[in-house]
LUMGU-499926 format. One line per field, with one value per residue: residue number from 1; residue in one letter; x, y, z of N, C-alpha, C in turn. Coordinates in nm, 4 decimals. Layout:
<atoms>
n	[NUM,...]
res	[A,...]
n_east	[X,...]
n_north	[Y,...]
n_up	[Z,...]
ca_east	[X,...]
ca_north	[Y,...]
ca_up	[Z,...]
c_east	[X,...]
c_north	[Y,...]
c_up	[Z,...]
</atoms>
This chain:
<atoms>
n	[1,2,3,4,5,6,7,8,9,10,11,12,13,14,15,16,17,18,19,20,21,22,23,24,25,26,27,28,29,30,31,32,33,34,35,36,37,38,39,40,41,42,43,44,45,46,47,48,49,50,51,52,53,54,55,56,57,58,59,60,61,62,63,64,65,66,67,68,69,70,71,72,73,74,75,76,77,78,79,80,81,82,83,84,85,86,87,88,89,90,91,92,93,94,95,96,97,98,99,100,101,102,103,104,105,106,107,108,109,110,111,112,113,114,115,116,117,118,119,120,121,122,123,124,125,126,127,128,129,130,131,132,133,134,135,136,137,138,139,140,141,142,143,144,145,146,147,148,149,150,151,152,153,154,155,156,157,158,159,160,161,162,163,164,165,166,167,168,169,170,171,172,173,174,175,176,177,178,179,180,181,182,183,184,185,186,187,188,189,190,191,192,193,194,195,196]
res	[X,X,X,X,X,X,X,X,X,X,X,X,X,X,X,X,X,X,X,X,X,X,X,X,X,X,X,X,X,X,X,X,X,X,X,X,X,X,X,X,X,X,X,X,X,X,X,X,X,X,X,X,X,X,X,X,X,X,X,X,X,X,X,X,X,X,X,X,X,X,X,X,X,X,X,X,X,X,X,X,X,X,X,X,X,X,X,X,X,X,X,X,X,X,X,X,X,X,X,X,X,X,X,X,X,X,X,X,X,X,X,X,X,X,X,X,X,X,X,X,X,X,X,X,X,X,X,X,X,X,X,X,X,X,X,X,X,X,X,X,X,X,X,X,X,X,X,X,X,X,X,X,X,X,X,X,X,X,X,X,X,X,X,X,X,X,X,X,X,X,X,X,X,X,X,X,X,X,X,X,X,X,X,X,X,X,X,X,X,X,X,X,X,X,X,X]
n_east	[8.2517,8.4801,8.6009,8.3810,8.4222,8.6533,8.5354,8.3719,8.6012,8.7106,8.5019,8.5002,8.8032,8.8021,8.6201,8.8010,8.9830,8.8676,8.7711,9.0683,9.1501,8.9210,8.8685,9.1186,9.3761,9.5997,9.9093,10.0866,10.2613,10.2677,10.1753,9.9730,9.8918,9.9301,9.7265,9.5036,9.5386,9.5071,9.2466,9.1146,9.1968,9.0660,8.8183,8.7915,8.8752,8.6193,8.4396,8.5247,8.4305,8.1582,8.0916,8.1552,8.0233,7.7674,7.7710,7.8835,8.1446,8.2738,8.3261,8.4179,8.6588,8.7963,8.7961,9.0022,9.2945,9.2641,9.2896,9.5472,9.6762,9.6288,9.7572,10.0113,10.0854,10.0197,10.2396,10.4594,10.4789,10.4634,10.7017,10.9350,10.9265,11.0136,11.0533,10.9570,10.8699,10.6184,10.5100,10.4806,10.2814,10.0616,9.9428,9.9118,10.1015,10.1978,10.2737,10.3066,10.2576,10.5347,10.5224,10.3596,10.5176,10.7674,10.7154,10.7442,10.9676,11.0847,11.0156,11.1305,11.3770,11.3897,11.3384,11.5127,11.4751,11.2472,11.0149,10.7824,10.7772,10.8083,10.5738,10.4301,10.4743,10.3865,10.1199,10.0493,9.9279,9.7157,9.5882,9.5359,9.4364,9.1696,9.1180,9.1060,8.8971,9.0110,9.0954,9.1445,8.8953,8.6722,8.6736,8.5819,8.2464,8.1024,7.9913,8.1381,8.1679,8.1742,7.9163,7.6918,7.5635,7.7400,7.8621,8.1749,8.3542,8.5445,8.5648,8.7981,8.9553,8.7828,8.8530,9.1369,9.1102,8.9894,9.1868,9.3714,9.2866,9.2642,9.5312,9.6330,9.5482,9.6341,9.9173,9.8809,9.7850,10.0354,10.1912,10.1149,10.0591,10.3660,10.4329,10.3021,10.4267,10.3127,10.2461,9.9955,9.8467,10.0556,10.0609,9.8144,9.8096,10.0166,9.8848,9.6414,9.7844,9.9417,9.6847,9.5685]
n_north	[12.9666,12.8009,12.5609,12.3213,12.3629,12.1949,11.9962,11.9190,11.9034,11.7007,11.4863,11.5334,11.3881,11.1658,11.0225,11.0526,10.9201,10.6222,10.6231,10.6182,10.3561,10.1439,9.8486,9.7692,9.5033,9.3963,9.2544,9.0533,9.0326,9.2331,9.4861,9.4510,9.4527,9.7076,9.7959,9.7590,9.8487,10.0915,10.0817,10.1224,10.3633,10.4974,10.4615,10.5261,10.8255,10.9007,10.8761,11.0294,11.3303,11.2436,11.2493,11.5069,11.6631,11.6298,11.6866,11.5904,11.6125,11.5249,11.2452,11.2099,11.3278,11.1270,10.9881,11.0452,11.0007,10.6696,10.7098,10.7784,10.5776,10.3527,10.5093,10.5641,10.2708,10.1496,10.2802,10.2624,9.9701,9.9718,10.1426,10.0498,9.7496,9.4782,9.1250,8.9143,9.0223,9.1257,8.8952,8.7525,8.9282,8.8595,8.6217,8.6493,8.5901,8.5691,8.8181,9.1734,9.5205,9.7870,10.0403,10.3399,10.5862,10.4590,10.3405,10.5394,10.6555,10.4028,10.4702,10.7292,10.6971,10.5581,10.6962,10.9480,11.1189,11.3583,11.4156,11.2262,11.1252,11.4050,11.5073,11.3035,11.3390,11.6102,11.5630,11.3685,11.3768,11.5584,11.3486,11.1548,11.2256,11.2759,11.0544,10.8694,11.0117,11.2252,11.5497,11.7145,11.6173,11.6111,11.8691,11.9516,11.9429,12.1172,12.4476,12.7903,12.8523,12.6054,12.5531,12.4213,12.1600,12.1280,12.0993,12.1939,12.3066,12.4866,12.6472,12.6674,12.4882,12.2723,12.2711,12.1566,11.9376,11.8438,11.9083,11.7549,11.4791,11.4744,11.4897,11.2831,11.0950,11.1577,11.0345,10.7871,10.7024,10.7808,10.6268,10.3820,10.4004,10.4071,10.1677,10.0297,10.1379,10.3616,10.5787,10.7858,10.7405,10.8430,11.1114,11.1944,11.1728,11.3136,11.6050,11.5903,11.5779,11.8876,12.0506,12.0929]
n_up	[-11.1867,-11.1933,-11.1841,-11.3526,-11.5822,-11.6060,-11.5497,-11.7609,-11.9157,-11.8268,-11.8964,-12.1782,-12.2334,-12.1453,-12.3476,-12.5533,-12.4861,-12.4940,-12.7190,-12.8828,-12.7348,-12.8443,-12.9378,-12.9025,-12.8101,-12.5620,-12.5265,-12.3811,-12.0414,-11.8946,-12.0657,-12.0306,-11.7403,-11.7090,-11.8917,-11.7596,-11.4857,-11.5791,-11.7116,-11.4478,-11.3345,-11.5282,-11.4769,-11.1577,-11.2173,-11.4019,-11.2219,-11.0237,-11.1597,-11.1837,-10.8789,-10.8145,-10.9806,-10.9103,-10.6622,-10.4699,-10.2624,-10.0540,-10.0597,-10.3572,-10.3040,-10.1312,-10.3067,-10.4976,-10.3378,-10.4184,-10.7040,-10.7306,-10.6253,-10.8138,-11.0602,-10.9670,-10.8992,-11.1535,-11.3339,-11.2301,-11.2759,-11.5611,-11.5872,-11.3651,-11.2620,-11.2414,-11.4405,-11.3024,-11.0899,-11.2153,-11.3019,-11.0206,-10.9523,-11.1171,-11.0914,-10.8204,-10.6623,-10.3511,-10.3560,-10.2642,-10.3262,-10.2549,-10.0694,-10.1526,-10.1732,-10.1709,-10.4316,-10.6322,-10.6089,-10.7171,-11.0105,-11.0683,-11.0224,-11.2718,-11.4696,-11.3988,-11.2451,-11.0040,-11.0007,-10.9561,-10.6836,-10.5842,-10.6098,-10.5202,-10.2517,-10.1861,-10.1739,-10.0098,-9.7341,-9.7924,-9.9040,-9.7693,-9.5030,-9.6500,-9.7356,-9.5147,-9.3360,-9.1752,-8.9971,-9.2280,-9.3847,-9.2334,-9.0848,-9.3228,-9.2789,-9.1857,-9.1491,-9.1592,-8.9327,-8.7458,-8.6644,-8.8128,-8.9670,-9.2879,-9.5929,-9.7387,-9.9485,-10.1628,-10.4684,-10.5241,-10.4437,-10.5463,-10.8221,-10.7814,-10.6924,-10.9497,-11.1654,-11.0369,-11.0846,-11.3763,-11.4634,-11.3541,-11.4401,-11.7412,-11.7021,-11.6465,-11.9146,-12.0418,-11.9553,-12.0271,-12.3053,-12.3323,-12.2661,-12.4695,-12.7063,-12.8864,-13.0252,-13.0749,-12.8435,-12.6693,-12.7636,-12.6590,-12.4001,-12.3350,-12.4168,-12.2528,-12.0114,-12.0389,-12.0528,-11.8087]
ca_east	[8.2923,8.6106,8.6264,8.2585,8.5048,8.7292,8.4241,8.3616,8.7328,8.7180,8.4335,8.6207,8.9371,8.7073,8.5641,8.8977,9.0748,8.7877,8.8189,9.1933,9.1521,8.8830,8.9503,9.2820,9.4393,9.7230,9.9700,10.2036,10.1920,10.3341,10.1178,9.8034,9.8413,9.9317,9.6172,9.4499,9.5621,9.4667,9.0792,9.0808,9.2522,8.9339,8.6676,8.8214,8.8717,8.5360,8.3463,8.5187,8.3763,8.0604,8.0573,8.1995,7.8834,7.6559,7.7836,7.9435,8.2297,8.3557,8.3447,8.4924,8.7902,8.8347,8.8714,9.1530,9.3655,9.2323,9.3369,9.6804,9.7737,9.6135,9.8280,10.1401,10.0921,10.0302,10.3197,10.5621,10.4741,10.5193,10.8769,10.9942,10.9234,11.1083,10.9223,10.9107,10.7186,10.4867,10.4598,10.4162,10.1438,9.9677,9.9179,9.8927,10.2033,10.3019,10.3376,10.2776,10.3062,10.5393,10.3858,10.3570,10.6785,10.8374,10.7224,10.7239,11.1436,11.1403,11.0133,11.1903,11.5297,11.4249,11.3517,11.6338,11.3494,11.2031,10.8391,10.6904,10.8628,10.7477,10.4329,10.3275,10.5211,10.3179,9.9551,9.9926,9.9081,9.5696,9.5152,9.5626,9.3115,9.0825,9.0533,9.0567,8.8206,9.1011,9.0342,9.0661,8.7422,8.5429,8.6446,8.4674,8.1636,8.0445,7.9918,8.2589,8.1706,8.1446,7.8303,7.5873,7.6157,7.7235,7.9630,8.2149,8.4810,8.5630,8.5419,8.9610,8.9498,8.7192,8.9446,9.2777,9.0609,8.9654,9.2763,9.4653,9.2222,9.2628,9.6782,9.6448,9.4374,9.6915,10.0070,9.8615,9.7609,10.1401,10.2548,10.0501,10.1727,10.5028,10.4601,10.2337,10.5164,10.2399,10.2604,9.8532,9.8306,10.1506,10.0563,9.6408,9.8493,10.0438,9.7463,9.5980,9.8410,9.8913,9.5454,9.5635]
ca_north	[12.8378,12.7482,12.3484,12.2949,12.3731,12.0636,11.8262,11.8998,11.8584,11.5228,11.3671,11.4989,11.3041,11.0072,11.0036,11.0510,10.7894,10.5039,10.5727,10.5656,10.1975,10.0661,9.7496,9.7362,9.3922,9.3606,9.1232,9.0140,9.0577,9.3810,9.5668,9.3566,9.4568,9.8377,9.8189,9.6848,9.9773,10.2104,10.0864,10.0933,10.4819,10.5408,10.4299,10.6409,10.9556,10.8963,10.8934,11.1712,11.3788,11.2417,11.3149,11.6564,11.7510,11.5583,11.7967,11.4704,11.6320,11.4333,11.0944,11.2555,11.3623,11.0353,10.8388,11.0765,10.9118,10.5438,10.6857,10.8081,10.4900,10.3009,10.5536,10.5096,10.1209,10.0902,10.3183,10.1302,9.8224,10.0036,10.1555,9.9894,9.6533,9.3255,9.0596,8.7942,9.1268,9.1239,8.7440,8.7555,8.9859,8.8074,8.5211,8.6890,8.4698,8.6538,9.0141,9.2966,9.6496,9.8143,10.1491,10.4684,10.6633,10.3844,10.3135,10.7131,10.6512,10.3290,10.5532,10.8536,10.6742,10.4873,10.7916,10.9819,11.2590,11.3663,11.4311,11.1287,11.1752,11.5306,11.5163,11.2221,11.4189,11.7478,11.5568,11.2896,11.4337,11.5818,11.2323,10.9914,11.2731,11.2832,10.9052,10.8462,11.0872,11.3016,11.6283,11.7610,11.5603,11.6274,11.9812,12.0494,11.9295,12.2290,12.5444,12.8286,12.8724,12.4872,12.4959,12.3990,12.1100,12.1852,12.0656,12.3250,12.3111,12.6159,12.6312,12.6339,12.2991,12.1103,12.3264,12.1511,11.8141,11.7629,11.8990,11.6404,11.3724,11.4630,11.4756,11.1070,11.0383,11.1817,10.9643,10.6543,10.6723,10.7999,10.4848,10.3188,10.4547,10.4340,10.0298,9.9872,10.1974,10.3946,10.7307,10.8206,10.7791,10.9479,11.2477,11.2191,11.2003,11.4711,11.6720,11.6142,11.6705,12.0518,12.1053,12.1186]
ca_up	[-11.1318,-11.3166,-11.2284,-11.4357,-11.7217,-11.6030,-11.5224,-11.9271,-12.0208,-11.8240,-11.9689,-12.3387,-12.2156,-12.1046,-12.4917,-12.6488,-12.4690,-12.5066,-12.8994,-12.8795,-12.7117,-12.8484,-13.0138,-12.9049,-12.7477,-12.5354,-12.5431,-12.2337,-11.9024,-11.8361,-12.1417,-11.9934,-11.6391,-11.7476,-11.8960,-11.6322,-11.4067,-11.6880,-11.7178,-11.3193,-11.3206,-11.5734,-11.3846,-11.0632,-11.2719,-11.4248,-11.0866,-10.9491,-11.2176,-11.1934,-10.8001,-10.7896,-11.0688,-10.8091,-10.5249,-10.3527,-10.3098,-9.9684,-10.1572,-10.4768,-10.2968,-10.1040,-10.4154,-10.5499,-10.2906,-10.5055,-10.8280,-10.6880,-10.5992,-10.9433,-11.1575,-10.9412,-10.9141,-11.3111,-11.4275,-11.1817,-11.3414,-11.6981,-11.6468,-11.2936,-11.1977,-11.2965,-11.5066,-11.1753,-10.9909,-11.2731,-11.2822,-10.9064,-10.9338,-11.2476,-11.0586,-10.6696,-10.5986,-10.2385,-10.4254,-10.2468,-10.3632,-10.2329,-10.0663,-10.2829,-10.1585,-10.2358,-10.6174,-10.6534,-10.5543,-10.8328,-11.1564,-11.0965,-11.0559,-11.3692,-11.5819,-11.3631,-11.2137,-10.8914,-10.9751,-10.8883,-10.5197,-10.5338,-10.6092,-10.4087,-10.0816,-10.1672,-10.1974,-9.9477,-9.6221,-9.7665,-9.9203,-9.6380,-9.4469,-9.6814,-9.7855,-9.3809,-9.2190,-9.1009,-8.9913,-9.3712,-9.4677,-9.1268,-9.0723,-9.4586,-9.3030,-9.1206,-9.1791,-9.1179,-8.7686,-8.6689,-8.6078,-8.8755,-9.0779,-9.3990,-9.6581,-9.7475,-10.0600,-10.2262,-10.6024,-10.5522,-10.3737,-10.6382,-10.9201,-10.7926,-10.7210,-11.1150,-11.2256,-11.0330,-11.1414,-11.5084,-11.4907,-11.2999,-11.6101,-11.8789,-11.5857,-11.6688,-12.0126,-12.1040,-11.8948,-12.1024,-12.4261,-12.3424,-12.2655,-12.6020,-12.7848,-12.9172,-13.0770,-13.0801,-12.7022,-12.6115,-12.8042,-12.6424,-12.3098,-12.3170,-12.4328,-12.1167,-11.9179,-12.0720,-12.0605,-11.6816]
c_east	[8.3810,8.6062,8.5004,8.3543,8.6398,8.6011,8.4106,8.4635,8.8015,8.6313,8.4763,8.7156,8.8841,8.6960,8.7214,8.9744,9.0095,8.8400,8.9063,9.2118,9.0564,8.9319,9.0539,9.2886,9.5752,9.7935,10.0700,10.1463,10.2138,10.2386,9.9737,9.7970,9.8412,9.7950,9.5196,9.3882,9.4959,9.2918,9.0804,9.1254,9.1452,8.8453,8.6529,8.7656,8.7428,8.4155,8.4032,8.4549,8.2334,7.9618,8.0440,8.0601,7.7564,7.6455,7.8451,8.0991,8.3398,8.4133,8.4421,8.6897,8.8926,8.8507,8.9861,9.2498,9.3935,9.3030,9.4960,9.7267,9.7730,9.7267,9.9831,10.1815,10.1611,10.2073,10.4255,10.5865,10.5071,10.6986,10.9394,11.0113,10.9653,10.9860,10.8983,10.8426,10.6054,10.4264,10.3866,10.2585,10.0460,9.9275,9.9190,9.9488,10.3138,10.3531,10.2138,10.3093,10.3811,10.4863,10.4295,10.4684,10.7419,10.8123,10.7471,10.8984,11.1693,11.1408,11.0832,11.3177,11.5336,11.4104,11.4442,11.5120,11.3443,11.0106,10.7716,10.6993,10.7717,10.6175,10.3187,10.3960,10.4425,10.1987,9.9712,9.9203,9.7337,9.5018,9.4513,9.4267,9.1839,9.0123,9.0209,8.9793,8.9446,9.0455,8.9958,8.9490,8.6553,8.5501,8.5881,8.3113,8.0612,8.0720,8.1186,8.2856,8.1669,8.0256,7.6944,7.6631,7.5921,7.8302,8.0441,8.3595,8.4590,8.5569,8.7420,8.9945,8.9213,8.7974,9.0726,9.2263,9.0511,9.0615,9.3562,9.4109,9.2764,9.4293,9.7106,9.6046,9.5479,9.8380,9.9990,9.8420,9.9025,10.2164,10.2006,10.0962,10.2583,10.5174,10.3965,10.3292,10.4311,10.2034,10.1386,9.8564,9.9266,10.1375,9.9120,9.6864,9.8763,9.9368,9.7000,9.6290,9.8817,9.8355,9.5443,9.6421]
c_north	[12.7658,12.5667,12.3297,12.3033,12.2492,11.9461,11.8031,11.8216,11.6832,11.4237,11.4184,11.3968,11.1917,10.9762,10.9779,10.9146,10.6433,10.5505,10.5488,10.4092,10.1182,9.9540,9.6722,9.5902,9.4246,9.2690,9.1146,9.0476,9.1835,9.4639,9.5047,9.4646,9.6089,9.8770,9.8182,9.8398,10.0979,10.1895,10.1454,10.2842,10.5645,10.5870,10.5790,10.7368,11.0061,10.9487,10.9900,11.2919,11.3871,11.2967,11.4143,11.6865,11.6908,11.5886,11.6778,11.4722,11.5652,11.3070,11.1297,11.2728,11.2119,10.8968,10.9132,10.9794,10.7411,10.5524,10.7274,10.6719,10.3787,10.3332,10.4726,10.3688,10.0936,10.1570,10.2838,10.0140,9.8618,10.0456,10.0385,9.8262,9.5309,9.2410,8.9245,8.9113,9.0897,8.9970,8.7168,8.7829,8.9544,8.7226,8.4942,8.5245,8.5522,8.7584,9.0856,9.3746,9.6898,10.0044,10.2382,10.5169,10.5926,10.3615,10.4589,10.6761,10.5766,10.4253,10.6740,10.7749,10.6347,10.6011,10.8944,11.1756,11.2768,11.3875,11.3541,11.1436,11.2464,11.5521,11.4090,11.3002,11.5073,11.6587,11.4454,11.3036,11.4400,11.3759,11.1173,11.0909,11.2959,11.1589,10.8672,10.9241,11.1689,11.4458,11.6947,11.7554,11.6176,11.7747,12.0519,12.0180,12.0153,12.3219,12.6504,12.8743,12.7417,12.4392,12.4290,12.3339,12.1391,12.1735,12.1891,12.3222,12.4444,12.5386,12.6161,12.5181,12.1938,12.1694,12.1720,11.9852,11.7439,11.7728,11.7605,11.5345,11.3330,11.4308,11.3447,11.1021,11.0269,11.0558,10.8321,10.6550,10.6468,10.7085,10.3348,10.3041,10.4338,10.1982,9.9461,10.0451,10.2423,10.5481,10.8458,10.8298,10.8347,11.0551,11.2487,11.2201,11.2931,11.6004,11.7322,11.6463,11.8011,12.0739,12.1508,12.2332]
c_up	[-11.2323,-11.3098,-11.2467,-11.5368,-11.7105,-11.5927,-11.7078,-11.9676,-11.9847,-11.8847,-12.1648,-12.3388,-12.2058,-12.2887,-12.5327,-12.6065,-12.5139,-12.6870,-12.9106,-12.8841,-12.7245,-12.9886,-12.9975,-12.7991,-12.7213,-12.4880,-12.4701,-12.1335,-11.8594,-11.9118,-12.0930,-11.8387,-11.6050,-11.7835,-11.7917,-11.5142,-11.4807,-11.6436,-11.5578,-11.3084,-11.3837,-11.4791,-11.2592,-11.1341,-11.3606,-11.2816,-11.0273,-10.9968,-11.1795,-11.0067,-10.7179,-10.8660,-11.0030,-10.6915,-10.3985,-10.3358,-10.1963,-10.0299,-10.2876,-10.3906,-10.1942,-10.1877,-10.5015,-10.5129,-10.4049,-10.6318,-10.8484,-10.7292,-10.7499,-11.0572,-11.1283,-10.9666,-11.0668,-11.3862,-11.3279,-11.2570,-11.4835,-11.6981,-11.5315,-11.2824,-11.3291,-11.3566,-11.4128,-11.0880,-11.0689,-11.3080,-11.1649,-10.8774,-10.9752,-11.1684,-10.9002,-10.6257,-10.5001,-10.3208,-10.3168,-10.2974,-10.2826,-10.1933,-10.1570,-10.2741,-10.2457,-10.4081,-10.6805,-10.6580,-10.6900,-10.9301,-11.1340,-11.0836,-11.1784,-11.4819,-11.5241,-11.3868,-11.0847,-10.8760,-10.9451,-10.7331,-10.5028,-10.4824,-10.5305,-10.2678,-10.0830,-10.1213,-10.0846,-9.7882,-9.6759,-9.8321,-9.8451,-9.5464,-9.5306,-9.7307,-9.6144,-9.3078,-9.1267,-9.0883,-9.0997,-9.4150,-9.3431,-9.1215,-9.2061,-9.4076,-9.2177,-9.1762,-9.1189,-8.9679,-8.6914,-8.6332,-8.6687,-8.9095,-9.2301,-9.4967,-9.6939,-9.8002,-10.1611,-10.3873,-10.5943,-10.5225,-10.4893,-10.7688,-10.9040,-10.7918,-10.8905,-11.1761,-11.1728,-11.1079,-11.2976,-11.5487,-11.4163,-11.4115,-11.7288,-11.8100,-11.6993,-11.7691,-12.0777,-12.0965,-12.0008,-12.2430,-12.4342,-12.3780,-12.4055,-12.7420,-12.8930,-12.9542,-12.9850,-12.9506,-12.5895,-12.6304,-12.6798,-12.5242,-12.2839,-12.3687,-12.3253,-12.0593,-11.9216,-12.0656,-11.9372,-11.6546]
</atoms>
């Protein structure tokens, strides 16, 4: 069972990052609300861990979706968004987010990429069905004939689940890093994200 060897390497990454930031203060609004997104991208990527090794693996995969949009949100607000968005938002003065496509479109024009795009076009389909009860999430909950109930994720499923989790994890930290102009957690980023 290969993803037991990611539930480990997430609660390592969990440890390493809390020492990284403890202590630390940030200062403005943009390195505040980066953070912000960061603790909140934790927490997620924390509990998915904890409910994949708790066999809760419906719930686990319907808060991926949650930490999708946390990462995307926060590292918008680190490279993209203007400092009257992030005023707006500080002070929930009529800000909305715009939706994910869309902030996925801002950071890749601003680092002059496509992977944010990409990778939210590949994953959003199972996300939106698996955070909504779409058939993805209901048809795991029988057995392979339909007719017993019976949860039913392959060890390749909860594999690609923790990996994503953990490369949202390394996303936001690097966004993080990048807005703290911060060596230590650019390197403990990229880390992560190779590890996967």
């Amino acid at each position: 069972m290969k993803y037991k060897i990611l539930i480990e390497e997430s609660k390592e990454n969990q440890i390493l990052i809390k020492n990284a930031l403890s202590g630390r203060k940030s200062e403005g609004k943009r390195k505040k609300v980066v953070a912000g997104f960061l603790s909140l991208s934790m927490q997620h990527h924390h509990s998915i861990s904890l409910l994949v090794e708790n066999k809760l693996y419906s719930s686990a995969f319907a808060l991926l979706r949650h930490l999708f949009d946390a990462v995307y949100r926060g590292t918008w607000i680190s490279l993209a968004a203007s400092d009257d968005e992030i005023e707006n938002f500080s002070i929930d003065k009529d800000f909305e987010f715009k939706n994910t496509y869309k902030l996925a479109k801002d950071i890749d024009k601003k680092i002059n990429v496509t992977t944010f795009h990409d990778v939210y076009k590949q994953n959003s389909p199972l996300l939106h069905g698996m955070t909504h009860g779409g058939i993805e999430q209901i048809g795991r909950q029988f057995d392979k004939d339909g007719d017993t109930i019976q949860t039913t994720f392959d060890n390749e499923a909860l594999f690609a689940l923790l990996n994503s989790s953990n490369v949202s994890l390394g996303m936001i930290l690097l966004a993080f890093g990048d807005v703290e102009e911060d060596e230590l957690l650019i390197n403990l980023a990229h880390k992560i994200i190779k590890e996967e």
